[in-house]
DSSP file (Angstrom, degrees, kcal/mol; ACC not computed):
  #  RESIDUE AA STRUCTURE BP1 BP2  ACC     N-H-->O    O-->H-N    N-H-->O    O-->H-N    TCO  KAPPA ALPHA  PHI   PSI    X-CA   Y-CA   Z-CA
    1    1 A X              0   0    0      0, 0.0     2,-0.0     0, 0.0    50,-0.0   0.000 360.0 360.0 360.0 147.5   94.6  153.3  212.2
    2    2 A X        -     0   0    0     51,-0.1     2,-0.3    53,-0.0    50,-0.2  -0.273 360.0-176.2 -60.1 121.3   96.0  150.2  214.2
    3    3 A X  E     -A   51   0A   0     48,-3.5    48,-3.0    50,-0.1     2,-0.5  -0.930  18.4-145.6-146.8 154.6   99.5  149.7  214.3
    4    4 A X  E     -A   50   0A   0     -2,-0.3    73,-1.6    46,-0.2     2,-0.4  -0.682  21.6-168.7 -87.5 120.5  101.3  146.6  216.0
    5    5 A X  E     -AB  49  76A   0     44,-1.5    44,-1.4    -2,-0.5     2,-0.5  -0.880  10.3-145.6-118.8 158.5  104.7  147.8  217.5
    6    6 A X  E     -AB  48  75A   0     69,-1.9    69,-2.2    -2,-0.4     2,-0.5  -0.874   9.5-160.7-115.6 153.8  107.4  145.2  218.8
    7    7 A X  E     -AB  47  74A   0     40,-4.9    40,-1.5    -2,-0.5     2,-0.4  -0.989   8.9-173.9-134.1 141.1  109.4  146.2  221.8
    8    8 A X  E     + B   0  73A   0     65,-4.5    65,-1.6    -2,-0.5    38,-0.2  -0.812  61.1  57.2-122.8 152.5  112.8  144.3  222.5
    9    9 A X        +     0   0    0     -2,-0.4    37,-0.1     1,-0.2    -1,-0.1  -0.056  68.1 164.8 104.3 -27.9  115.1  144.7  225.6
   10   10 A X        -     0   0    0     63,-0.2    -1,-0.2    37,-0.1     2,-0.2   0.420  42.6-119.0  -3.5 117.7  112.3  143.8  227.5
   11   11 A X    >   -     0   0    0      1,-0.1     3,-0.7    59,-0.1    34,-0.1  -0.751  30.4-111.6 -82.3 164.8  113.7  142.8  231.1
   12   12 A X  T 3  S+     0   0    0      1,-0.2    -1,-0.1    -2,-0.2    33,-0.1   0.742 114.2  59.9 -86.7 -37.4  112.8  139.1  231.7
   13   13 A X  T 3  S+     0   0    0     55,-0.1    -1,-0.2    -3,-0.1     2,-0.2   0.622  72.0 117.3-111.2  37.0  110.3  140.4  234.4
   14   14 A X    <   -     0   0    0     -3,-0.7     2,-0.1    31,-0.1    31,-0.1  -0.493  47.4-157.3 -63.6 135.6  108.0  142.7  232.5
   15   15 A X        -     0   0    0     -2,-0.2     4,-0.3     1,-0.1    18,-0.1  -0.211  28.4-113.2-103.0-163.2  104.3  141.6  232.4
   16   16 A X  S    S+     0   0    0      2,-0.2     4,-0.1    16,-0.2     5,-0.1   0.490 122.8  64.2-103.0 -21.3  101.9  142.9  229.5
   17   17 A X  S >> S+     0   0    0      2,-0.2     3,-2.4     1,-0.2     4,-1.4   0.966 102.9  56.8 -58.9 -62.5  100.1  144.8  232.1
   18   18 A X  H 3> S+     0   0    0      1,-0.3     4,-1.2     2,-0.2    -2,-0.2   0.756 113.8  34.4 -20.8 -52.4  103.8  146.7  232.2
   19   19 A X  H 3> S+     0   0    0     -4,-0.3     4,-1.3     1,-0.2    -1,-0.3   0.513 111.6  64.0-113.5  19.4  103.9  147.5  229.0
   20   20 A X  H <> S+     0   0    0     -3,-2.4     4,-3.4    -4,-0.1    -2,-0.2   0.805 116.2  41.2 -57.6 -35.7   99.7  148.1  228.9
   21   21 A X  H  < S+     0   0    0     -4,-1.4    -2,-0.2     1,-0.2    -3,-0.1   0.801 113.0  45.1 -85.7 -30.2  100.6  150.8  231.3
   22   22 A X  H  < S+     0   0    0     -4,-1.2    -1,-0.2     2,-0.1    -3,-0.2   0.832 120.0  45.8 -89.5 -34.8  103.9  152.4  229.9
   23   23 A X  H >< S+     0   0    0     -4,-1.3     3,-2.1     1,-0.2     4,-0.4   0.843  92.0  77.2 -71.6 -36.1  102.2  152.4  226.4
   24   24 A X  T 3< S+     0   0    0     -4,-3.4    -1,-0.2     1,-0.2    -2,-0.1   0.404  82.2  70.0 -46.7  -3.8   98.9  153.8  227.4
   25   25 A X  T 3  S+     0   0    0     -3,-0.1    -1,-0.2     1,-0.1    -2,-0.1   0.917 103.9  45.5 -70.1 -26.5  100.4  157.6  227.8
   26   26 A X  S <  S-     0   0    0     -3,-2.1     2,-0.3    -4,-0.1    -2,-0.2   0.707 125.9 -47.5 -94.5 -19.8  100.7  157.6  224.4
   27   27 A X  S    S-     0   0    0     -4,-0.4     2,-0.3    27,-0.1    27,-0.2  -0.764  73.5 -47.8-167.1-150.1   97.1  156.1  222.9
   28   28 A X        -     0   0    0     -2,-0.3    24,-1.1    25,-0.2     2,-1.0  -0.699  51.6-150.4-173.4  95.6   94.7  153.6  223.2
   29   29 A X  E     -C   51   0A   0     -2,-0.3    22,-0.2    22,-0.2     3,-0.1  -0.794  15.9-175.9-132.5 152.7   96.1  150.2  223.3
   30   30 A X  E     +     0   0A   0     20,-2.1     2,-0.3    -2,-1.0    21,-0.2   0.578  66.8   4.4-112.5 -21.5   94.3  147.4  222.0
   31   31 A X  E     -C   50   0A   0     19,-0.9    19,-0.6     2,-0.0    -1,-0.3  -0.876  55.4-169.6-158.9 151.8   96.6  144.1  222.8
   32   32 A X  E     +C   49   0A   0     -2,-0.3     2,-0.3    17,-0.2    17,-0.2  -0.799   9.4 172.0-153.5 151.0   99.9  143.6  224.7
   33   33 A X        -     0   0    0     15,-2.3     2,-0.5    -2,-0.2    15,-0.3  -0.943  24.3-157.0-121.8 140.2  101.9  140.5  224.8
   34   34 A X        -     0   0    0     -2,-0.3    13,-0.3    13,-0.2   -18,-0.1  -0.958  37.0-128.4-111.4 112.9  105.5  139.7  226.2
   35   35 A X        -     0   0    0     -2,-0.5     9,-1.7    11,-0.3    10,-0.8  -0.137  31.3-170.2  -5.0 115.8  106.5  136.6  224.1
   36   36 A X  B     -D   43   0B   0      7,-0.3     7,-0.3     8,-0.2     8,-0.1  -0.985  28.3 -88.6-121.7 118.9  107.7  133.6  226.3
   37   37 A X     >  -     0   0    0      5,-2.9     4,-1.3    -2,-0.4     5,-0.1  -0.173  23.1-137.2 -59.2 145.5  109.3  130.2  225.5
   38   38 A X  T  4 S+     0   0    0      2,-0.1    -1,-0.1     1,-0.1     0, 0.0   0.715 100.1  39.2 -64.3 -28.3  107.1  127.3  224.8
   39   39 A X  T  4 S+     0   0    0      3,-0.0    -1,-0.1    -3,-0.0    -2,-0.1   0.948 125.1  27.9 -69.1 -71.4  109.4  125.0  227.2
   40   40 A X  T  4 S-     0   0    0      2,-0.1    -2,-0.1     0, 0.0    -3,-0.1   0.787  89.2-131.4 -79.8 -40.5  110.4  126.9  230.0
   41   41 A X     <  +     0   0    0     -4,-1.3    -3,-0.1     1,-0.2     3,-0.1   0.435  66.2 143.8  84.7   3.2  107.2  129.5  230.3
   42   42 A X        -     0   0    0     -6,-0.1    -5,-2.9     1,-0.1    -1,-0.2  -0.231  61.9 -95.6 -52.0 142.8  110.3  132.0  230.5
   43   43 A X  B     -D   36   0B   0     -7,-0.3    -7,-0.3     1,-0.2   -31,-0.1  -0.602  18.4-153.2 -78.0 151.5  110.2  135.9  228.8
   44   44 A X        -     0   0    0     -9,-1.7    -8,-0.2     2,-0.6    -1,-0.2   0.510  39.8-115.1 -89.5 -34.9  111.7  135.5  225.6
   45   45 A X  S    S+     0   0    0    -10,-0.8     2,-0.2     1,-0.5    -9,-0.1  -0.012  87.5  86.2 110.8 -38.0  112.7  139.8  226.2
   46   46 A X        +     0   0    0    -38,-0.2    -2,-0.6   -37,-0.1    -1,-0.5  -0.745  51.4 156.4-123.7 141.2  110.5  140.9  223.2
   47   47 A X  E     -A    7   0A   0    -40,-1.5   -40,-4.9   -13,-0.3     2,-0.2  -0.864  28.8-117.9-147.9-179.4  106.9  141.7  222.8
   48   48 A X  E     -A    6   0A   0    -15,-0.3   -15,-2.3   -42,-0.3     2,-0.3  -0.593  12.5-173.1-109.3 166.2  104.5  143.3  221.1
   49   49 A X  E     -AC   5  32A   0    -44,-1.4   -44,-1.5   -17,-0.2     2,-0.3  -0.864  11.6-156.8-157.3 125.4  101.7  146.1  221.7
   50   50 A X  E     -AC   4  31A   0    -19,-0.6   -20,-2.1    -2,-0.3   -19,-0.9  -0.630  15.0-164.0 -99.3 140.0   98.9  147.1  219.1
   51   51 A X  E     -AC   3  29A   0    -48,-3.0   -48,-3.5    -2,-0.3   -22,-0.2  -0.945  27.1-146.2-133.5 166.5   97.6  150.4  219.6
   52   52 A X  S    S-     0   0    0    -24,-1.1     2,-0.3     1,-0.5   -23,-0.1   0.477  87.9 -10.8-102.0 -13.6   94.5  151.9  218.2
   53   53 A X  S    S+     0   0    0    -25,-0.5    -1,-0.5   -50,-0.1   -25,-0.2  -0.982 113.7  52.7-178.9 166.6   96.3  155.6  218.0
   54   54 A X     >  +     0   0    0     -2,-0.3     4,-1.7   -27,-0.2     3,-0.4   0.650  64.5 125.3  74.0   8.0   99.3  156.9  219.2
   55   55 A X  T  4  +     0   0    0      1,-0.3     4,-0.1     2,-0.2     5,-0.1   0.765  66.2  57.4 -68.8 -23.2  101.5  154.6  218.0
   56   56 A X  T  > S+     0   0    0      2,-0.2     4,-0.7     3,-0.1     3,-0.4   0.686 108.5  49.2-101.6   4.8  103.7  156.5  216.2
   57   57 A X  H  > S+     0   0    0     -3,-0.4     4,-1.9     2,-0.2     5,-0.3   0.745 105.4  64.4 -71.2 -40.6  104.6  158.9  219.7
   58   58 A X  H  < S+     0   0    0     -4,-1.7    -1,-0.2     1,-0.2    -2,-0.2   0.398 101.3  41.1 -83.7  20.5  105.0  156.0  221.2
   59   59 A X  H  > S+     0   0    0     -3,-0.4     4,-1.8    15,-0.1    -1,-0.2   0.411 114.0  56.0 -11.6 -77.9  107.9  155.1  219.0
   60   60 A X  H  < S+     0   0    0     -4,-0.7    -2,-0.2     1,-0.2    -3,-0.1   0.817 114.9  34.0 -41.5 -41.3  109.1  158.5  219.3
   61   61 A X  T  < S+     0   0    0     -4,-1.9    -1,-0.2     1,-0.1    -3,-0.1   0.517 120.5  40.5-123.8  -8.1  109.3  158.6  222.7
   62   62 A X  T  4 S+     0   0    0     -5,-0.3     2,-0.6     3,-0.1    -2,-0.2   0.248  74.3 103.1-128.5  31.6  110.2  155.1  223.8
   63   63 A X  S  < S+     0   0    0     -4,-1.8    10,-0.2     1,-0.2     3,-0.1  -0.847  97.2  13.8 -91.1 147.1  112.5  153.8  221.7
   64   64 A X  S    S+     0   0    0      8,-3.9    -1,-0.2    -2,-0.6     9,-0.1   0.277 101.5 137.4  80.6 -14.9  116.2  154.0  223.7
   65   65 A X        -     0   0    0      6,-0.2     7,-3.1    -3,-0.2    -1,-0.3  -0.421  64.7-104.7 -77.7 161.6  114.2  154.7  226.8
   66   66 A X  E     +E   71   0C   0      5,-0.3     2,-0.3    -3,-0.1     5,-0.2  -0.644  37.1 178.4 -60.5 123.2  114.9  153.1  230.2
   67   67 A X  E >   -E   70   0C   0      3,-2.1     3,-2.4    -2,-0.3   -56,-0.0  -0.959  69.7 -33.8-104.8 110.3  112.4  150.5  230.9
   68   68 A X  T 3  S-     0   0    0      1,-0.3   -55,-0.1    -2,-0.3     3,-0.1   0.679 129.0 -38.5  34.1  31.6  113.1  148.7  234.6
   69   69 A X  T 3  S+     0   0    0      1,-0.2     2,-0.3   -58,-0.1    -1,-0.3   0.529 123.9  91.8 104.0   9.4  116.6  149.1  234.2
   70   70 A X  E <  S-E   67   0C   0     -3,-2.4    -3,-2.1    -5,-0.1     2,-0.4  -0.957  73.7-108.7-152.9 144.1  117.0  148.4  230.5
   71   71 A X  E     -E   66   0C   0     -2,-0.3    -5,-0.3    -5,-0.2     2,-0.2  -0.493  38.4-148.5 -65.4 114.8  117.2  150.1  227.1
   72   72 A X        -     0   0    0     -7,-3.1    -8,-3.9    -2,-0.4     2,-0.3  -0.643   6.7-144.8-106.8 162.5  114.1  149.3  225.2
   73   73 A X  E     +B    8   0A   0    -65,-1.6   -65,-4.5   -10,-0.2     2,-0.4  -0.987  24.2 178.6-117.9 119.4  113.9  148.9  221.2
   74   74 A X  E     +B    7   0A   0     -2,-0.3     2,-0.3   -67,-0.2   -67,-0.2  -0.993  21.1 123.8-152.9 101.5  110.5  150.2  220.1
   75   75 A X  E     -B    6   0A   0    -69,-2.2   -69,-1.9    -2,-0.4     2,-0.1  -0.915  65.2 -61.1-163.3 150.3  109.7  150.2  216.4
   76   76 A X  E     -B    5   0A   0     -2,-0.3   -71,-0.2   -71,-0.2   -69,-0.0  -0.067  51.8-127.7 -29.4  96.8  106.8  148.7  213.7
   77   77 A X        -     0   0    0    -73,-1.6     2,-0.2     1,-0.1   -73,-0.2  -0.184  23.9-141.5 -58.3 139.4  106.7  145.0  213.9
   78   78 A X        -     0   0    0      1,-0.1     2,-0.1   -73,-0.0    -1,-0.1  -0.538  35.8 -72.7 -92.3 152.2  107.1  143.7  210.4
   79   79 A X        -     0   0    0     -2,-0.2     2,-0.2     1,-0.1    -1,-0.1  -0.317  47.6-105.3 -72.4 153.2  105.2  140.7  209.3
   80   80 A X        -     0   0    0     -2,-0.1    -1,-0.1     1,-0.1     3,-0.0  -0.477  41.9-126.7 -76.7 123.0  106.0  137.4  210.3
   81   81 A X        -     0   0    0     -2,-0.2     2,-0.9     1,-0.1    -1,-0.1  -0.163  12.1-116.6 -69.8 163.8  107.5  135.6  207.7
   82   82 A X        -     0   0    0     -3,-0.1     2,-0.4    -2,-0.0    -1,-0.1  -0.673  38.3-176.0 -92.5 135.9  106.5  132.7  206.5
   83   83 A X        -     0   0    0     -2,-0.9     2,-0.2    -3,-0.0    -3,-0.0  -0.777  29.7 -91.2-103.0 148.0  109.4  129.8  207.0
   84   84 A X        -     0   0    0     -2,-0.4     2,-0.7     1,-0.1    -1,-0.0  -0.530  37.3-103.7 -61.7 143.3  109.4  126.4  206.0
   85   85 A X        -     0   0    0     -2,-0.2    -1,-0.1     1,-0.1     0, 0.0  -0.621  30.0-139.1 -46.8 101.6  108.3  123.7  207.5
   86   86 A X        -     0   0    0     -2,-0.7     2,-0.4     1,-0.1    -1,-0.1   0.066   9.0-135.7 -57.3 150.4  110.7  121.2  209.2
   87   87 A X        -     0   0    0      1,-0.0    -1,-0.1     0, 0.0     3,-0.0  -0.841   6.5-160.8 -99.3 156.4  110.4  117.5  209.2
   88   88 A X        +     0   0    0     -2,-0.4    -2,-0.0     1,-0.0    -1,-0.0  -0.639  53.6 119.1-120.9  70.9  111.1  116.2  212.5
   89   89 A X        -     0   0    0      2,-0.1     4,-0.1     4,-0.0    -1,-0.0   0.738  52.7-157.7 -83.6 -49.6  111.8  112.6  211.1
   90   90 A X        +     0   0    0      1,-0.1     2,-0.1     2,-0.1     3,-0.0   0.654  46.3 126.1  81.8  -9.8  115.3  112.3  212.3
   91   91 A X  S    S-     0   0    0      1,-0.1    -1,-0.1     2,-0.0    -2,-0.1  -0.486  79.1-104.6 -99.2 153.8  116.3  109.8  210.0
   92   92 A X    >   -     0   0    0     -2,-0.1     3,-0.7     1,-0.1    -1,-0.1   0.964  47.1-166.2 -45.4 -48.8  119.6  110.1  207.3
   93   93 A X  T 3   -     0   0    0      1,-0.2    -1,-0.1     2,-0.1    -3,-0.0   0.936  67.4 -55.4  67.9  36.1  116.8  110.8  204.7
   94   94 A X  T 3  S+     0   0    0      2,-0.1    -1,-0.2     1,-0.1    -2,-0.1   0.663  88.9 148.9  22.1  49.8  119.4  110.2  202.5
   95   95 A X  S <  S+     0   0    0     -3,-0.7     2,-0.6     1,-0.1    -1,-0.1   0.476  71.6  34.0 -72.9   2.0  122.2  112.4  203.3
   96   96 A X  S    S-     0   0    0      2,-0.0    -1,-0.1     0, 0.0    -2,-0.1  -0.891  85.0-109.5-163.1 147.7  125.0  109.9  202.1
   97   97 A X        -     0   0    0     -2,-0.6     2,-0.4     1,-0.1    -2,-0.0  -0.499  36.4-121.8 -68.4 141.8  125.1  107.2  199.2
   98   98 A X        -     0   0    0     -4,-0.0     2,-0.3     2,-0.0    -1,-0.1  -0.869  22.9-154.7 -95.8 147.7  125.1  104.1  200.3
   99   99 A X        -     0   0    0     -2,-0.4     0, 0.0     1,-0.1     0, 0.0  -0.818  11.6-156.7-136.9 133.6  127.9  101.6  199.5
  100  100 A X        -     0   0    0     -2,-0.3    -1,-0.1     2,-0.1     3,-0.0   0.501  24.8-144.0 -99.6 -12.3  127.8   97.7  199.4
  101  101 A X        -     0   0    0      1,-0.2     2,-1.0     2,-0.0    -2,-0.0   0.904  68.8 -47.9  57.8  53.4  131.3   97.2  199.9
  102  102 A X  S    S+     0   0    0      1,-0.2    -1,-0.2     0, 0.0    -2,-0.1  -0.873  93.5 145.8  94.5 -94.6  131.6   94.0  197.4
  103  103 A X        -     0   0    0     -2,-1.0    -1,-0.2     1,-0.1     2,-0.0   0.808  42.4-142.3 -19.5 118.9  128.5   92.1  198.8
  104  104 A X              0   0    0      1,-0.1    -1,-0.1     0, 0.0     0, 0.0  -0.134 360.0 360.0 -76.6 152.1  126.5   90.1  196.1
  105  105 A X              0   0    0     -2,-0.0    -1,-0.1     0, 0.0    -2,-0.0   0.243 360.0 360.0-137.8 360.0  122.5   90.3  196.7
């Protein structure tokens, strides 16, 4: 069975190939991603890697490990919640009553 694992600590210049490579001792991996800002094109530090097997040694055996100089966090990515949607409007939107101060209409 498939499982999606997220790995955190990422240093900022890990590719997906990196962690194709680091994960592949342990199974069969089917996707990896390191997660990047939409702005900058910059590593966020976290990504994910789906493996087809072996997921749960690879867990085992690299969470806490040294990755390129850094401590990695390696565990089952939970599902992405769902959030609300923002307005981008910008406007008061009526965050304060408005007041006529005397003035006759």
């Amino acid at each position: 069975m498939s499982m999606n694992l997220y790995v955190g600590n990422l240093p900022y210049g890990a590719t997906a190939d990196d962690l194709r490579e680091a994960f592949g001792h342990f199974g069969n991996v089917t996707r990896a991603q390191v997660v990047s800002d939409r702005d900058t094109g910059r590593s966020r530090g976290f990504g994910f890697v789906e493996m087809a097997d072996g997921g749960a040694e690879a867990i085992a055996a690299l969470n806490g490990a040294q990755f390129q100089g850094r401590t990695l966090t390696v565990n089952e990515a939970k599902p992405r919640e769902e959030r609300p949607r923002q307005g981008g409007g910008g406007g008061a939107g009526g965050s304060r009553p408005q007041r006529d101060f005397g003035r006759r209409y």
